[in-house]
One Martini backbone bead per residue (centre of mass of N, CA, C, O) as a GRO file, in nm:
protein
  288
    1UNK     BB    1  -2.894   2.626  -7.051
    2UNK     BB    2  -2.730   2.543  -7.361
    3UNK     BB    3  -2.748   2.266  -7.606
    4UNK     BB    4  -2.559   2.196  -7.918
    5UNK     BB    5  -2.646   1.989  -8.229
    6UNK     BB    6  -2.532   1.795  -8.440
    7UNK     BB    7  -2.834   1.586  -8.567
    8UNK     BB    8  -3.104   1.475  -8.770
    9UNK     BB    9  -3.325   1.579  -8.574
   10UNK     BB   10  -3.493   1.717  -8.279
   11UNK     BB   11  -3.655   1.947  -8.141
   12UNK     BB   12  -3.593   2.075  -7.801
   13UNK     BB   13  -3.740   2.086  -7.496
   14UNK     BB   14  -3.629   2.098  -7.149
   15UNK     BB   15  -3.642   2.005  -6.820
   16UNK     BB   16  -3.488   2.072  -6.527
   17UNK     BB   17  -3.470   1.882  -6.249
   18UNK     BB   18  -3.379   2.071  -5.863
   19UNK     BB   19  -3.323   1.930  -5.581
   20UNK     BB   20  -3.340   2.084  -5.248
   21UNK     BB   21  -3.222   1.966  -4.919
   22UNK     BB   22  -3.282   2.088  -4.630
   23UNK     BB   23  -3.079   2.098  -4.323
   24UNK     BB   24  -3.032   2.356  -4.212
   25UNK     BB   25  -3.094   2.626  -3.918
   26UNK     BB   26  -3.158   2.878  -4.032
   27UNK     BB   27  -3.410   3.086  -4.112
   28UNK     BB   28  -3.311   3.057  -4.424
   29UNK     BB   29  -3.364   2.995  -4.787
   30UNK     BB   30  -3.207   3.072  -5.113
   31UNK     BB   31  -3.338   2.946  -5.441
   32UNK     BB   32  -3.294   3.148  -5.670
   33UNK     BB   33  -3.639   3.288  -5.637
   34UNK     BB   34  -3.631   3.147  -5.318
   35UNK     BB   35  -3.741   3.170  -5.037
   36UNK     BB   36  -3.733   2.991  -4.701
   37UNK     BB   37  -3.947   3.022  -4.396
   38UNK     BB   38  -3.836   2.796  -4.246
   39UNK     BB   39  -3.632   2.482  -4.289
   40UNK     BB   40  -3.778   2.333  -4.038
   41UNK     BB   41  -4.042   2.148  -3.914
   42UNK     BB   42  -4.193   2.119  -3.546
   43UNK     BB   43  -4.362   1.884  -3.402
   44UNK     BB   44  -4.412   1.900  -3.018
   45UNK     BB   45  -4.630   1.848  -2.814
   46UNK     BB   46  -4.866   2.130  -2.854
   47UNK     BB   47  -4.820   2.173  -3.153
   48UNK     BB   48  -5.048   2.251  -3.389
   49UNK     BB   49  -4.881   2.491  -3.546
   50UNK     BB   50  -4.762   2.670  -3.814
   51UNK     BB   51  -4.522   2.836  -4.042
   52UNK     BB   52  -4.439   2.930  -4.391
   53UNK     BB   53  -4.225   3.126  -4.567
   54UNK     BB   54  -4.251   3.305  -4.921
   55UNK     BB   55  -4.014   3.468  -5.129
   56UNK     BB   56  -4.034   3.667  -5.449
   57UNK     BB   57  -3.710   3.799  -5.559
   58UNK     BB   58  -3.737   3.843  -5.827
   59UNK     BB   59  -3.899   4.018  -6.132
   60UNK     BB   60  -4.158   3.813  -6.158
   61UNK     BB   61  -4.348   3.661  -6.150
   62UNK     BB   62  -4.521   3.388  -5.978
   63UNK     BB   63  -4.625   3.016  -5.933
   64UNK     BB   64  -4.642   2.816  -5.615
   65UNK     BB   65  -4.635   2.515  -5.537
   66UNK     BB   66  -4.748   2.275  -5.271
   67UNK     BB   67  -4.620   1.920  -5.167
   68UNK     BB   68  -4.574   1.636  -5.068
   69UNK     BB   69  -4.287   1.408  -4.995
   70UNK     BB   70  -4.115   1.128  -4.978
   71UNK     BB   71  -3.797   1.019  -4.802
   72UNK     BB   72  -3.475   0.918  -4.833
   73UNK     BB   73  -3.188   0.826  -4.613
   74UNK     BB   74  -2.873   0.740  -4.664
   75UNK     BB   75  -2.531   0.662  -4.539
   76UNK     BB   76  -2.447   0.956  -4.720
   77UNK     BB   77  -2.705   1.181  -4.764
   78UNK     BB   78  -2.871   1.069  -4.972
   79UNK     BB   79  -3.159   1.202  -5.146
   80UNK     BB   80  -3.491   1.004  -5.178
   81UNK     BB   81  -3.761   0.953  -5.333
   82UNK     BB   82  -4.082   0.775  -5.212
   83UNK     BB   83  -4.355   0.550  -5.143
   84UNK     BB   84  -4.207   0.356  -4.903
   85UNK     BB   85  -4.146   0.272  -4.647
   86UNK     BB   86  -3.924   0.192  -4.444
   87UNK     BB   87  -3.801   0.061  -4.204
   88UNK     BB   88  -3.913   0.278  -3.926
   89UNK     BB   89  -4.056   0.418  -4.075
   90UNK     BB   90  -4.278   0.765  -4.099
   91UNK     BB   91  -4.515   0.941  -4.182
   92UNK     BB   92  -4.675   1.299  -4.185
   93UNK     BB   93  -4.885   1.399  -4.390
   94UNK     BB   94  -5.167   1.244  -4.285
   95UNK     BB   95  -5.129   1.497  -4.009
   96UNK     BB   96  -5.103   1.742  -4.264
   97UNK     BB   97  -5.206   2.071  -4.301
   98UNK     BB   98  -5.252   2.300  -4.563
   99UNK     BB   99  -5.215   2.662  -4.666
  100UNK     BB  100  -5.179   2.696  -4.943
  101UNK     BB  101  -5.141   2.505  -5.257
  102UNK     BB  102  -5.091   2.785  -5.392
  103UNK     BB  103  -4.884   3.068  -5.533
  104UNK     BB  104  -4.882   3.443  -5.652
  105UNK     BB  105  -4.592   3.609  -5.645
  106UNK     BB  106  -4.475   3.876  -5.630
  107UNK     BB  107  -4.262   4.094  -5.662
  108UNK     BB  108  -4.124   4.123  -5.331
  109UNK     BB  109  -4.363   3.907  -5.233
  110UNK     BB  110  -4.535   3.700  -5.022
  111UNK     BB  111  -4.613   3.430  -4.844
  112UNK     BB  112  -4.820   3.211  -4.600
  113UNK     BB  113  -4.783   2.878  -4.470
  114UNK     BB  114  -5.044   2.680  -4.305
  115UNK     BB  115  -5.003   2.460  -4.030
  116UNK     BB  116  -5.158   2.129  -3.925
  117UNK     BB  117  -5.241   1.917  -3.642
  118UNK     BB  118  -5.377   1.559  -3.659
  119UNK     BB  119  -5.375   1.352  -3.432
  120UNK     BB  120  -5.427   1.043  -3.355
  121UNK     BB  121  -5.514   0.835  -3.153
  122UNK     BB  122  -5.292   0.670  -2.993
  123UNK     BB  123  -5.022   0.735  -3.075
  124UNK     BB  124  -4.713   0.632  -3.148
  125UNK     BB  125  -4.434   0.644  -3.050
  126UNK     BB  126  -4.190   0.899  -3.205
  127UNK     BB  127  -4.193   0.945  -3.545
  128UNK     BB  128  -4.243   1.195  -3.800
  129UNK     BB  129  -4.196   1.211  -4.194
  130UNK     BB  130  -4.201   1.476  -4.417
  131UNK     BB  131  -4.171   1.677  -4.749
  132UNK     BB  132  -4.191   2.033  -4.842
  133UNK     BB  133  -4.280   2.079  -5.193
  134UNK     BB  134  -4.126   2.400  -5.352
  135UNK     BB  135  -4.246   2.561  -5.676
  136UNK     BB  136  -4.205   2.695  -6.034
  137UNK     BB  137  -4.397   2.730  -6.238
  138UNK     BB  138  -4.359   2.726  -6.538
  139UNK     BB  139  -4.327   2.903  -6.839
  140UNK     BB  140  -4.509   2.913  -7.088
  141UNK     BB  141  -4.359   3.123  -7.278
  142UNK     BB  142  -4.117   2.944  -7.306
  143UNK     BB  143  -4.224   2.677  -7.424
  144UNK     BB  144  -4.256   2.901  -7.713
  145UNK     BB  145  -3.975   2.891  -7.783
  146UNK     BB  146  -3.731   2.871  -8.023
  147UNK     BB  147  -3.455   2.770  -8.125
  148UNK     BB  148  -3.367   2.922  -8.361
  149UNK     BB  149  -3.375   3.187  -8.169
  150UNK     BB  150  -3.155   3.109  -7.977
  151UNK     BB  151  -2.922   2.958  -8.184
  152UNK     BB  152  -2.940   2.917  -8.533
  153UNK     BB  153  -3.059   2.676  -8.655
  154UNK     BB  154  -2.994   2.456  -8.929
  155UNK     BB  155  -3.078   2.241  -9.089
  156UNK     BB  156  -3.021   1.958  -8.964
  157UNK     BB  157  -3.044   2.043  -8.671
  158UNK     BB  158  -2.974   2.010  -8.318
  159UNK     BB  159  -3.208   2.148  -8.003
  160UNK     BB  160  -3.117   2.176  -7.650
  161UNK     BB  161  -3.316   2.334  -7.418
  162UNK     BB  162  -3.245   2.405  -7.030
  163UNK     BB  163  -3.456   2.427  -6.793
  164UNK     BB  164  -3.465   2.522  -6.451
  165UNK     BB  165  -3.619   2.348  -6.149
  166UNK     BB  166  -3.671   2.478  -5.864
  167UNK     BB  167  -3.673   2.234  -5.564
  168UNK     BB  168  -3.776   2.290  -5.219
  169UNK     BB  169  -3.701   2.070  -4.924
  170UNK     BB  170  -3.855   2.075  -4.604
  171UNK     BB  171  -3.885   1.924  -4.316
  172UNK     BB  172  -4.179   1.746  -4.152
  173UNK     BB  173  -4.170   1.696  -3.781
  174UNK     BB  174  -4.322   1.435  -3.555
  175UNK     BB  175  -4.363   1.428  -3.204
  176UNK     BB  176  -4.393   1.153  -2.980
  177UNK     BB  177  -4.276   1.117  -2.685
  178UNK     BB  178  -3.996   1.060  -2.602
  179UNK     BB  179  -3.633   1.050  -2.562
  180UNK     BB  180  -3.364   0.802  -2.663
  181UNK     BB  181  -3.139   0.907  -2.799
  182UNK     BB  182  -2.798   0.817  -2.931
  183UNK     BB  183  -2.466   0.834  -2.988
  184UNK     BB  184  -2.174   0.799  -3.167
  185UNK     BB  185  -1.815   0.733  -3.300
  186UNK     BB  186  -1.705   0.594  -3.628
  187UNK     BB  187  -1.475   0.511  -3.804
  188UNK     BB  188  -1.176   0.650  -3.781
  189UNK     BB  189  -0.998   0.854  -4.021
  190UNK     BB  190  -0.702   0.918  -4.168
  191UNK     BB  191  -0.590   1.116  -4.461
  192UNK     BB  192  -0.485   1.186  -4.781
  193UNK     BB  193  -0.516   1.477  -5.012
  194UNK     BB  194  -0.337   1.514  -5.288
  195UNK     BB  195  -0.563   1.715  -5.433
  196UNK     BB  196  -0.567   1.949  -5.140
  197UNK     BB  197  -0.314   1.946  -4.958
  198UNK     BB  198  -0.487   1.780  -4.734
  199UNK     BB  199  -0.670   1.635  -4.454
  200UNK     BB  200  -0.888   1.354  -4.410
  201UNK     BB  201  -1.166   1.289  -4.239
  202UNK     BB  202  -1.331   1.046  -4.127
  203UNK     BB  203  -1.689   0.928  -4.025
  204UNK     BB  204  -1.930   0.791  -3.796
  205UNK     BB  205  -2.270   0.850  -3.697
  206UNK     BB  206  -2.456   0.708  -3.483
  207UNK     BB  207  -2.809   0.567  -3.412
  208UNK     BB  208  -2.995   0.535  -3.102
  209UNK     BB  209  -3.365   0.529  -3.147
  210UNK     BB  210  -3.645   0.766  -3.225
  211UNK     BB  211  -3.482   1.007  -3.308
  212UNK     BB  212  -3.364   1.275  -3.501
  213UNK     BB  213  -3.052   1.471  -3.532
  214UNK     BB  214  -2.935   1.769  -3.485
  215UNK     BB  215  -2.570   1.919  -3.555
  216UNK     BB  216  -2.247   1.949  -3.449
  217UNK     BB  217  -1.916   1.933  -3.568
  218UNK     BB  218  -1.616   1.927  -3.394
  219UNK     BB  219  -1.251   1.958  -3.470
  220UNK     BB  220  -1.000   1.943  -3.244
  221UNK     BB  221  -0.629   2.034  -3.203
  222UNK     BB  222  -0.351   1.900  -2.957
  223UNK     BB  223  -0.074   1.894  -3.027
  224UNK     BB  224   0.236   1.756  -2.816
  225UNK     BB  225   0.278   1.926  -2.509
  226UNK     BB  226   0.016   2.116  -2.510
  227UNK     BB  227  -0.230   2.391  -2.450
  228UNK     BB  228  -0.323   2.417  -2.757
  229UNK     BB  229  -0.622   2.497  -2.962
  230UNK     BB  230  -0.759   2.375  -3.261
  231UNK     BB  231  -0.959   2.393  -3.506
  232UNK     BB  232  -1.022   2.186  -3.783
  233UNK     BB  233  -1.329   2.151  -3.785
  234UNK     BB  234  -1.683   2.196  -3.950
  235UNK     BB  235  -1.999   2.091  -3.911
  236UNK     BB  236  -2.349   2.211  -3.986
  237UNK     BB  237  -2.604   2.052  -3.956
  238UNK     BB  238  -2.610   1.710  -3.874
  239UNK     BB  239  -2.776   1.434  -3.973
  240UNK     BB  240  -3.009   1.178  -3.855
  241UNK     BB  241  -3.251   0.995  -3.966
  242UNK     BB  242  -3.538   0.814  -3.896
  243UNK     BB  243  -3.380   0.518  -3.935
  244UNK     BB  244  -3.128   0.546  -3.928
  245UNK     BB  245  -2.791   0.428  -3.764
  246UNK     BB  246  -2.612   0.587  -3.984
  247UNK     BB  247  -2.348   0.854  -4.100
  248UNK     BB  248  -2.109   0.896  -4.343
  249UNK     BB  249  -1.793   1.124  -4.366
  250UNK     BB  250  -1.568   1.338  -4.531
  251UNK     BB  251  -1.348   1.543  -4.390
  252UNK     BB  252  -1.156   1.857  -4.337
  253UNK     BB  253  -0.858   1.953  -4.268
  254UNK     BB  254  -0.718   2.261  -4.078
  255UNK     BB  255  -0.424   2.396  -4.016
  256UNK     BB  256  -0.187   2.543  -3.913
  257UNK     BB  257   0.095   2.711  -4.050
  258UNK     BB  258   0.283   2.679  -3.798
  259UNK     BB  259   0.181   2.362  -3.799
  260UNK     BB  260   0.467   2.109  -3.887
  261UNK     BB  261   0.365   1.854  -3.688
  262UNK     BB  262   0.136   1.604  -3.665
  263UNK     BB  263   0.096   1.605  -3.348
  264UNK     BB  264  -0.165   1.404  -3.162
  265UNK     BB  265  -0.526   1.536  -3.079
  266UNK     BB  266  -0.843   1.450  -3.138
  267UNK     BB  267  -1.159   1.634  -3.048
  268UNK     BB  268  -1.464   1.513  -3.082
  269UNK     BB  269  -1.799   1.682  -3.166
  270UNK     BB  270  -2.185   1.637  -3.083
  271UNK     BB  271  -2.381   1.907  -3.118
  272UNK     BB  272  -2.691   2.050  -2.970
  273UNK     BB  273  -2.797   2.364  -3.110
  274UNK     BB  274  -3.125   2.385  -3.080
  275UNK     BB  275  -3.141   2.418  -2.813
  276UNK     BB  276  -3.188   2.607  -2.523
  277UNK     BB  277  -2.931   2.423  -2.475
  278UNK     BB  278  -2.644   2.310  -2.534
  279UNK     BB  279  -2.534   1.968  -2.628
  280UNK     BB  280  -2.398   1.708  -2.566
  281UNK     BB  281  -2.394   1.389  -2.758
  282UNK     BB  282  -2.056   1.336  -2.851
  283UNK     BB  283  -1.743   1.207  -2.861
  284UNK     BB  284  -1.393   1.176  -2.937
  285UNK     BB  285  -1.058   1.013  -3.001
  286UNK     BB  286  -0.752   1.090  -3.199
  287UNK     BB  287  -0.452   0.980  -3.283
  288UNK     BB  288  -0.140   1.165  -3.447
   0.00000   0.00000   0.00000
């Protein structure tokens, strides 16, 4: 990506840095030329290792760093780097070894990342939460690269050429005793959306516990006098992180062209599909 202006300044080279927070519970997640496998780390019970597999997709060798990062979710789902935890957040990273701290992968050859736990005694039941950050260290010979011979730029114009650094932060999180923690759905709201001529639906899922939980959301609409249902929403892998208390979200309501009159009720559903039975864990009806 290059912006070329024309201003008696100087030439700059410039990197944009892309972090991107996996939430998704895929098996891989590819960003750029960089694969990882899996997109999330838990320890919990007697859990002592883990791996983390990277796979370099592209064309050129890569040198790829890996080093711990703490974030913060707000109540609408976006991620910030912080070094200071929130009331009720716990770091995991300083129970957390890892090796390689670098790795050079040639192009379509992979690296192992391995996991060790050492808790410490007499741990506090909890959460413990740190996000694992993997990137491609810049290519030297790039901001070698003269913006002239780029843009062909005359005396006396200004030219910013940036590279983008994809880096992909995957959660690595510690559980320690039972889980205690409960969902429920509120602030339900139906509205219309003029700009994509479909209806959407607002929601806010609330979390009260100790420990954070993946899950997926379905909306499924019962037309008024009818026993067909109809899917017409589907949010997967929606997370809320402790500490926060909730997170709220407006999806997009999508209904079958045949159903021309909206009355009936929405059937909100809040599935844990991680476990080996999916357990519903939060229900709610709206009715429209």
């Amino acid at each position: 990506m290059e912006l070329i202006r024309k201003k008696n300044q100087h030439r700059n080279l410039c990197w944009f840095v892309l972090t991107v927070f996996i939430f998704s519970a895929k098996l891989s997640f590819a960003l750029g030329d960089l694969i990882v496998t899996p997109t999330r780390v838990i320890f919990e019970g007697r859990d002592r290792s883990q791996t983390i597999n990277l796979v370099n997709r592209g064309n050129k060798t890569a040198t790829y760093r890996i080093h711990f990062t703490e974030m913060a979710m707000d109540n609408f789902g976006d991620m910030t780097e912080i070094e200071t935890p929130a009331l009720g957040q716990h770091f995991a990273s300083n129970m957390i070894r890892y090796s390689p701290r670098q790795a050079i992968i040639e192009p379509g050859g992979s690296q192992t990342i391995r996991l060790m736990i050492r808790k410490p005694k007499e741990l506090p039941a909890g959460e413990y939460r740190s996000h694992l950050l993997m990137y491609a260290v810049p290519d030297a010979s790039q901001s070698n690269t003269t913006l002239e011979s780029i843009a062909g730029l005359k005396p006396k114009e200004v030219g910013i050429k940036l590279n983008t650094i994809f880096r992909v932060a995957i959660p690595v999180i510690v559980r320690e005793g039972e889980s205690n923690t409960k969902f429920n759905f509120s602030n339900l709201n139906i509205k219309e959306n003029k700009n994509e001529n479909t209806l959407d639906l607002d929601l806010t899922l609330e979390r009260d516990g100790n420990q954070s939980i993946y899950g997926d959301i379905d909306v499924v609409f019962t037309p008024t006098g009818k026993n067909t249902k109809y899917t017409v929403g589907k949010i997967k892998d929606f997370v809320v992180y402790v500490p926060n208390k909730k997170r709220s979200i407006s999806m997009s309501l999508h209904f079958p062209k045949k159903i021309t009159t909206l009355s009936g009720q929405l059937n909100l559903k809040f599935t844990n599909v991680n476990s080996e039975k999916p357990r519903i864990l939060a229900t709610s009806l709206l009715k429209i």
